[in-house]
Structure formats: C-alpha cells, structure tokens
RODO-261808 format. One record per atom (N, C-alpha, C): residue number from 1; atom name; x, y, z. Coordinates in nm, 3 decimals. Example, Ala and Ser with C-alpha at 12.3 -4.5 7.8 and 13.67 -1.06 7.14 Angstrom:
% residues 2
<n:1 | atom:N | xx:1.319 | yy:-0.569 | zz:0.780>
<n:1 | atom:CA | xx:1.230 | yy:-0.450 | zz:0.780>
<n:1 | atom:C | xx:1.320 | yy:-0.330 | zz:0.780>
<n:2 | atom:N | xx:1.285 | yy:-0.225 | zz:0.708>
<n:2 | atom:CA | xx:1.367 | yy:-0.106 | zz:0.714>
<n:2 | atom:C | xx:1.290 | yy:0.003 | zz:0.787>
This chain:
% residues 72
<n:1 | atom:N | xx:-1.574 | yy:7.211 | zz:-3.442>
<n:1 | atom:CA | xx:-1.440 | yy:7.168 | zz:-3.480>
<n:1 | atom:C | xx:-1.414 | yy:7.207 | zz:-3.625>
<n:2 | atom:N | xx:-1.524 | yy:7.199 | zz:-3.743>
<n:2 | atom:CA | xx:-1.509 | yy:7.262 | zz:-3.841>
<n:2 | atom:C | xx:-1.379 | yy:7.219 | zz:-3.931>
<n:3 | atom:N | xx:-1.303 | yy:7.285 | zz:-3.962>
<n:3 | atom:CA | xx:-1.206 | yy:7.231 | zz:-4.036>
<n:3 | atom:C | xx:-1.091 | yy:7.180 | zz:-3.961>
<n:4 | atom:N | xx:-1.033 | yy:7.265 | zz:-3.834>
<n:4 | atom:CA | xx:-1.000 | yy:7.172 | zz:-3.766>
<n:4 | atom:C | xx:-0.979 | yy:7.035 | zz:-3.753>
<n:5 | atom:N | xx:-1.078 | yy:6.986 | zz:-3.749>
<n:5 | atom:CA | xx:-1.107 | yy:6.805 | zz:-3.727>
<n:5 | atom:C | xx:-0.986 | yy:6.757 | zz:-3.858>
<n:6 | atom:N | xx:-0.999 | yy:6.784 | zz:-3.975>
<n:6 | atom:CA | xx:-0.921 | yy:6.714 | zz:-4.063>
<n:6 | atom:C | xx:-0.745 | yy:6.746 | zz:-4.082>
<n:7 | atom:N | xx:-0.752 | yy:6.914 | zz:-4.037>
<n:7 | atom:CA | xx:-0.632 | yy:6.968 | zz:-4.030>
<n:7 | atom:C | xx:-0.553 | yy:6.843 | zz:-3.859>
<n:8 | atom:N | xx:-0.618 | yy:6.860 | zz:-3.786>
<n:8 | atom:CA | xx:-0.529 | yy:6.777 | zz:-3.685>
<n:8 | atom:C | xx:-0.524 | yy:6.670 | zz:-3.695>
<n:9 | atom:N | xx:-0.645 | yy:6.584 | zz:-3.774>
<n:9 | atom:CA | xx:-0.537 | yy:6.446 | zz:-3.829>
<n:9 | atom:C | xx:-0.474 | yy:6.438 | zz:-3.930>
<n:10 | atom:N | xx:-0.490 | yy:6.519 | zz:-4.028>
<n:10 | atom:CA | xx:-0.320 | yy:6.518 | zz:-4.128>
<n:10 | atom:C | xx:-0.220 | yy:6.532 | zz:-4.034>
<n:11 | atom:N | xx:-0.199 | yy:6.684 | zz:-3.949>
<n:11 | atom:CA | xx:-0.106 | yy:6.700 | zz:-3.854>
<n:11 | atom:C | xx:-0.016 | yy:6.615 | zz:-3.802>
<n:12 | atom:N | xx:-0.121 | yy:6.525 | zz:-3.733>
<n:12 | atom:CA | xx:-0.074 | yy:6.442 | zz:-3.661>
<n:12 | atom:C | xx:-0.028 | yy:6.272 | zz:-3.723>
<n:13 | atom:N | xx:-0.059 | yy:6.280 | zz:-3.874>
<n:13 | atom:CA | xx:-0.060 | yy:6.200 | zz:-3.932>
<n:13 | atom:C | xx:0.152 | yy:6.230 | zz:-4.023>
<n:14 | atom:N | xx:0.159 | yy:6.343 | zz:-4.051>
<n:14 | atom:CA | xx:0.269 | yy:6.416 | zz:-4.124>
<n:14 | atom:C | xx:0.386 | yy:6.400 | zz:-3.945>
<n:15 | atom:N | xx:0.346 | yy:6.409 | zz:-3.858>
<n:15 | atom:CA | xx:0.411 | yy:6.383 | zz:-3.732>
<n:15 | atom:C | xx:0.472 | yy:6.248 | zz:-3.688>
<n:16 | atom:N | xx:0.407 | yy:6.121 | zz:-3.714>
<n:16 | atom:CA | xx:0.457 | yy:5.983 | zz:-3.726>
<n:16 | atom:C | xx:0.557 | yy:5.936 | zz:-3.835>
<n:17 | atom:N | xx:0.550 | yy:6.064 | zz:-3.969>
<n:17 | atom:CA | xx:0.625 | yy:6.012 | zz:-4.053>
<n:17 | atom:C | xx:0.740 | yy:6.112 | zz:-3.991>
<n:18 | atom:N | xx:0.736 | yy:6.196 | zz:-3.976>
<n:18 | atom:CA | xx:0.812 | yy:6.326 | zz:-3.916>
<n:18 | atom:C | xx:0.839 | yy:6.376 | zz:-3.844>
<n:19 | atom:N | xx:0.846 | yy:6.340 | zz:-3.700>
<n:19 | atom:CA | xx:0.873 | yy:6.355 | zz:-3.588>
<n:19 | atom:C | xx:0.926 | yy:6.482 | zz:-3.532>
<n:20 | atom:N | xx:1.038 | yy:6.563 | zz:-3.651>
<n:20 | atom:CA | xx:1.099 | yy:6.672 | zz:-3.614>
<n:20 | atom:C | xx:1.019 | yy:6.783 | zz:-3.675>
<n:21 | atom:N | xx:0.901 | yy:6.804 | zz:-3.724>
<n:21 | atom:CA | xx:0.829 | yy:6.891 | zz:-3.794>
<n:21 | atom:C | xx:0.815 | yy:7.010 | zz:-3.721>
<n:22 | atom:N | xx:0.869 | yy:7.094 | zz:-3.678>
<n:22 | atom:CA | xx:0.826 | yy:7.234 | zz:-3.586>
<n:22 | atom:C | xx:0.768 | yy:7.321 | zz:-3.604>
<n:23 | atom:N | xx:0.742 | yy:7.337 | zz:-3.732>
<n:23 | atom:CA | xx:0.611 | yy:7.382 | zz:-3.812>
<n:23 | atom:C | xx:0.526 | yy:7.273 | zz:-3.777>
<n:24 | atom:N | xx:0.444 | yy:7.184 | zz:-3.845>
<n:24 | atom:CA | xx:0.352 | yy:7.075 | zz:-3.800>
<n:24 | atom:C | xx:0.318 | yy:7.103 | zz:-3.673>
<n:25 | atom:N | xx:0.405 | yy:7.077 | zz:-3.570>
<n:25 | atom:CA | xx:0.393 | yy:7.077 | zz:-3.462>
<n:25 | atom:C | xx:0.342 | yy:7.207 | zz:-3.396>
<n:26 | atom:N | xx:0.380 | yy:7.295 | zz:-3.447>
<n:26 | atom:CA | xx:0.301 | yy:7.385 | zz:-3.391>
<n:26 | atom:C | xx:0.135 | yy:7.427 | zz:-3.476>
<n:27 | atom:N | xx:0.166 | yy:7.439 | zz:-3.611>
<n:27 | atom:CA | xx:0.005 | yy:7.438 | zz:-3.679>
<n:27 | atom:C | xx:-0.096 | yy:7.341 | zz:-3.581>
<n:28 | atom:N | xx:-0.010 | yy:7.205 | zz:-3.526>
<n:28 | atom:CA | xx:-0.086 | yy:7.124 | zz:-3.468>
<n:28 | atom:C | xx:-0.133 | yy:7.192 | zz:-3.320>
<n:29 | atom:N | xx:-0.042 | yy:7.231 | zz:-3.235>
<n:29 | atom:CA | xx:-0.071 | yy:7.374 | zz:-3.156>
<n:29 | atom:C | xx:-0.208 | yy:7.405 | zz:-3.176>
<n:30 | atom:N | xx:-0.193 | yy:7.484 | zz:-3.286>
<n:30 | atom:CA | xx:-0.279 | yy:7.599 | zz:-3.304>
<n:30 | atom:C | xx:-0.395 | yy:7.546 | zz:-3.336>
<n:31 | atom:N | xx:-0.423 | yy:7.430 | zz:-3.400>
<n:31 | atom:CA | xx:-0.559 | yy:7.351 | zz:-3.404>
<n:31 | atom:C | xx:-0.610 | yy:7.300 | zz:-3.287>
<n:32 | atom:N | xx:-0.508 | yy:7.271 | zz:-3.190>
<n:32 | atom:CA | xx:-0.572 | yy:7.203 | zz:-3.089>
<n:32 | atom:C | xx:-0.621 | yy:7.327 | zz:-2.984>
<n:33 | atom:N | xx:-0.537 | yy:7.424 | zz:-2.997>
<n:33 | atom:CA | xx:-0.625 | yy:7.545 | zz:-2.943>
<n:33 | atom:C | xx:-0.750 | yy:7.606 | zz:-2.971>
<n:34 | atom:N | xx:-0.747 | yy:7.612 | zz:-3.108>
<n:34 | atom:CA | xx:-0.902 | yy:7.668 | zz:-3.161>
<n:34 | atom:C | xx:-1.010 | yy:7.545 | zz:-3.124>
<n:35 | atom:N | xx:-0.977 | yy:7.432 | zz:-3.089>
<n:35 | atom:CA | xx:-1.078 | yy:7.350 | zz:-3.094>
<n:35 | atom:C | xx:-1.080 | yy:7.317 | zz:-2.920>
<n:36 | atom:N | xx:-0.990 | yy:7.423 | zz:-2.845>
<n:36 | atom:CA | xx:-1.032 | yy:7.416 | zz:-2.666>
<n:36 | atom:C | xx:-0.914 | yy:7.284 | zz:-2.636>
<n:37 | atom:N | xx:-0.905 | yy:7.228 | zz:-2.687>
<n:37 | atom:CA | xx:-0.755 | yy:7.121 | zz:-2.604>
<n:37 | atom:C | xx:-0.647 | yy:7.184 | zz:-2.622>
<n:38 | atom:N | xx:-0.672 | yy:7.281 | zz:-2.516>
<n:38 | atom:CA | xx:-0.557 | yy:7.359 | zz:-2.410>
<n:38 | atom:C | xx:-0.399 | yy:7.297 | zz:-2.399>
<n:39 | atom:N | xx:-0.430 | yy:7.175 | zz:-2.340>
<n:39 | atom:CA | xx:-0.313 | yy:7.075 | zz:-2.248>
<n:39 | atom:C | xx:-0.225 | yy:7.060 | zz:-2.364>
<n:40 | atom:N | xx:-0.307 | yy:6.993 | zz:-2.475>
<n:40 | atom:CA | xx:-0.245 | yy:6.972 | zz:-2.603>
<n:40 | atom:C | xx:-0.171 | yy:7.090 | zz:-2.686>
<n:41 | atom:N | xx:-0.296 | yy:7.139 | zz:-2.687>
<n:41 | atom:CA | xx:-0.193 | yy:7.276 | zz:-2.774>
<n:41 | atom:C | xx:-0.073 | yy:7.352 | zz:-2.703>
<n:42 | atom:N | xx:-0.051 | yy:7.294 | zz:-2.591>
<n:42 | atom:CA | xx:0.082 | yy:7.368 | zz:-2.496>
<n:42 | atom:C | xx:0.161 | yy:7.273 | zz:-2.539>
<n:43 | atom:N | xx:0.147 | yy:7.178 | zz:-2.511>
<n:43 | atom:CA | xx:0.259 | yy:7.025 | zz:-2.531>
<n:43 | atom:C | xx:0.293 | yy:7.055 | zz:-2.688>
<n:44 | atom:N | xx:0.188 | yy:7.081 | zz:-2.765>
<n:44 | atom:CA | xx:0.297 | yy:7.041 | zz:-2.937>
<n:44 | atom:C | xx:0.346 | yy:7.204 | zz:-2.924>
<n:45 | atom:N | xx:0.353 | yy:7.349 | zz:-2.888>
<n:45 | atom:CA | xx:0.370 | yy:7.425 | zz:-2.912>
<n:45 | atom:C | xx:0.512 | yy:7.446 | zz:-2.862>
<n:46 | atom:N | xx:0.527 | yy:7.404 | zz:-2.711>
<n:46 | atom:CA | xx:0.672 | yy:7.370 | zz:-2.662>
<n:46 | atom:C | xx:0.758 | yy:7.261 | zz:-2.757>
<n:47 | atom:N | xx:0.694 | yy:7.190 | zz:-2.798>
<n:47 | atom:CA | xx:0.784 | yy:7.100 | zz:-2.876>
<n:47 | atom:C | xx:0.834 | yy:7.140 | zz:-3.011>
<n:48 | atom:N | xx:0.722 | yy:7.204 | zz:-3.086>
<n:48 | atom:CA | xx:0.779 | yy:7.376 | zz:-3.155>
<n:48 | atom:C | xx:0.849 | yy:7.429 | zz:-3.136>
<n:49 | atom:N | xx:0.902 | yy:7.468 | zz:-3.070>
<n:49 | atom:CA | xx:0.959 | yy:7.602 | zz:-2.988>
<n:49 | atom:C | xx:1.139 | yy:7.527 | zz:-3.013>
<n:50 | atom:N | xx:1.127 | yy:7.337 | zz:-2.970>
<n:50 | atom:CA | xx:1.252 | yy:7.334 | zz:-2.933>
<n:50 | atom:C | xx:1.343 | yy:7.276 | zz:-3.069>
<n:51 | atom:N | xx:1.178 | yy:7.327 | zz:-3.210>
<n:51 | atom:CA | xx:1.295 | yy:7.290 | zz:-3.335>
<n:51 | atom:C | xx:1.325 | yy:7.472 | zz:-3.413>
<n:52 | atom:N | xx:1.303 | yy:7.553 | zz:-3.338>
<n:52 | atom:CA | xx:1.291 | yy:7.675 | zz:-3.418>
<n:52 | atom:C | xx:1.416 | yy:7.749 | zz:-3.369>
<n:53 | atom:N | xx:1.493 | yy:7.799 | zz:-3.452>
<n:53 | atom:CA | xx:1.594 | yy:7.897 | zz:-3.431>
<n:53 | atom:C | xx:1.610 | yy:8.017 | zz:-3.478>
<n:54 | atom:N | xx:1.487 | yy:8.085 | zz:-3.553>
<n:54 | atom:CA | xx:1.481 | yy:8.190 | zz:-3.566>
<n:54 | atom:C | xx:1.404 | yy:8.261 | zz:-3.465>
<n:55 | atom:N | xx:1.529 | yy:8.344 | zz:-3.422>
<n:55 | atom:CA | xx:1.441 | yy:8.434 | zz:-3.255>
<n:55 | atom:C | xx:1.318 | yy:8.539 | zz:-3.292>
<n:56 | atom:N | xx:1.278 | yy:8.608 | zz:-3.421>
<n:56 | atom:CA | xx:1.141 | yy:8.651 | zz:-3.432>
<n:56 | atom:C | xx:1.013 | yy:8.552 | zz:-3.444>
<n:57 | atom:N | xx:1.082 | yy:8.413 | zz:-3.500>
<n:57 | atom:CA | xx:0.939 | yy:8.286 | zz:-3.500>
<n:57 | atom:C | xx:0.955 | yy:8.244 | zz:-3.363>
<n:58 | atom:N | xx:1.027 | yy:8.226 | zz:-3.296>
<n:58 | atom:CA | xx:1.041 | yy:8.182 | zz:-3.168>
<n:58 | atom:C | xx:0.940 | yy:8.295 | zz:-3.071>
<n:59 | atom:N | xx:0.957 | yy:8.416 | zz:-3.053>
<n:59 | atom:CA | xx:0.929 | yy:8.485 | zz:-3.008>
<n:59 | atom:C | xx:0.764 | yy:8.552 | zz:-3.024>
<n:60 | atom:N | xx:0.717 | yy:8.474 | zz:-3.134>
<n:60 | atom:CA | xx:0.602 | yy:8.507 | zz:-3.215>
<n:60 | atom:C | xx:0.497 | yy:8.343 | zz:-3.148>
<n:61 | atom:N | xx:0.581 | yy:8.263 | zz:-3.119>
<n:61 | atom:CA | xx:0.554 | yy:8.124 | zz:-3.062>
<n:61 | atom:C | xx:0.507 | yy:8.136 | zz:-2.945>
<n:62 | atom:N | xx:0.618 | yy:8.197 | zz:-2.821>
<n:62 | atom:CA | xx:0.615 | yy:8.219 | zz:-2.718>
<n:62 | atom:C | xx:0.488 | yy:8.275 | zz:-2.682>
<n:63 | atom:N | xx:0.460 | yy:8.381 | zz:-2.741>
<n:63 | atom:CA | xx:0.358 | yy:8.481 | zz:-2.761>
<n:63 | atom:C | xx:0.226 | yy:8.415 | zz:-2.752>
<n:64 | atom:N | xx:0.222 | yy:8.343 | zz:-2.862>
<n:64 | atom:CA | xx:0.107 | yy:8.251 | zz:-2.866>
<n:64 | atom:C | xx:0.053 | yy:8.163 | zz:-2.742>
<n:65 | atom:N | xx:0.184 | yy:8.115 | zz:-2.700>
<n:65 | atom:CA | xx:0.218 | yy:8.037 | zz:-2.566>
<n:65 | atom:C | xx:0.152 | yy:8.063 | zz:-2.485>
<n:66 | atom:N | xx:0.189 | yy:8.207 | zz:-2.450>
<n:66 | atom:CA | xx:0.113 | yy:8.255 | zz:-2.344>
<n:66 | atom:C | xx:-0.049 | yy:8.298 | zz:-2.318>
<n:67 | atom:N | xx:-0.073 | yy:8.351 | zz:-2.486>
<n:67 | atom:CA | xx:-0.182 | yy:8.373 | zz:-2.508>
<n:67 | atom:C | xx:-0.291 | yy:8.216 | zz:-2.496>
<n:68 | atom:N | xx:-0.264 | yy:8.095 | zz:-2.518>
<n:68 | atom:CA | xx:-0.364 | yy:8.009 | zz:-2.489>
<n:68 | atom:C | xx:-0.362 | yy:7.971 | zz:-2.306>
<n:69 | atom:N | xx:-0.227 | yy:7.981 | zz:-2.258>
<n:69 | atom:CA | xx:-0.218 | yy:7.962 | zz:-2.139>
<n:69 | atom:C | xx:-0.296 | yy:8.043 | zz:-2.052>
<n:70 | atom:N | xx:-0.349 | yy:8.182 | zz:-2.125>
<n:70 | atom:CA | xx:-0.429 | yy:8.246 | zz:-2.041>
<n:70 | atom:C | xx:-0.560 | yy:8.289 | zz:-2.078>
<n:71 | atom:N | xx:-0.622 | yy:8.152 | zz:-2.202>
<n:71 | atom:CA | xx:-0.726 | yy:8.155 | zz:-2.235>
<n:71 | atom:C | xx:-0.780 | yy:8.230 | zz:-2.298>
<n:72 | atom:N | xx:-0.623 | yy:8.307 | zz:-2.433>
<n:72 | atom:CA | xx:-0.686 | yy:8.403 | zz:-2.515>
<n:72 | atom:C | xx:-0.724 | yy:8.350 | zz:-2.655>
C-alpha cells in the first residue's frame, strides 16, 4: 500500500469536508486502484467524471476508466 495508505485517508478525509471535489475524487480513484480496490476506484472515478467539464480531462478519465475496468 506504501504511500497510498495515507494519500486515501486524507482523500477521503478532504471528501467529508468536500463532497464536490472531482479532483479528490478521482486522485481517490487512482489510489484505490494502485492499491487493487477495483469496485472503489470505479465508484469515486464515475463520480469524477460527473464534476468535470473539460472534455480533454474528461476524456483522459474515461480512459483511465476503462483501463482499471480491464485490469490495466
């Protein structure tokens, strides 16, 4: 878990105060992927997805999306 471990409880800690964080939310993503919680890192990455309106970060998201969904 490595650094991980501390990065996803700030994450998730900056998320209770912040609810709309879509950045957060996805860094949180991306920790929970490197550390194998799959389920998780799909759930905050979609929830990412639905605060971002720039279509190259969106599209750079998606990407990612797919890439843990298929275990890359």
């Amino acid at each position: 878990m490595g650094e991980h471990g501390p990065a996803i409880r700030e994450l998730e800690a900056i998320l209770v105060q912040q609810p709309d964080d879509g950045q957060a939310h996805y860094q949180l993503g991306l920790s929970y992927a490197a550390t194998g919680r799959k389920d998780e890192a799909i759930r905050e990455i979609q929830r990412a997805l639905t605060y971002q309106n720039d279509p190259k970060i969106k599209q750079e998201m998606e990407q990612k999306l797919i890439e843990i969904r298929n275990g890359k």
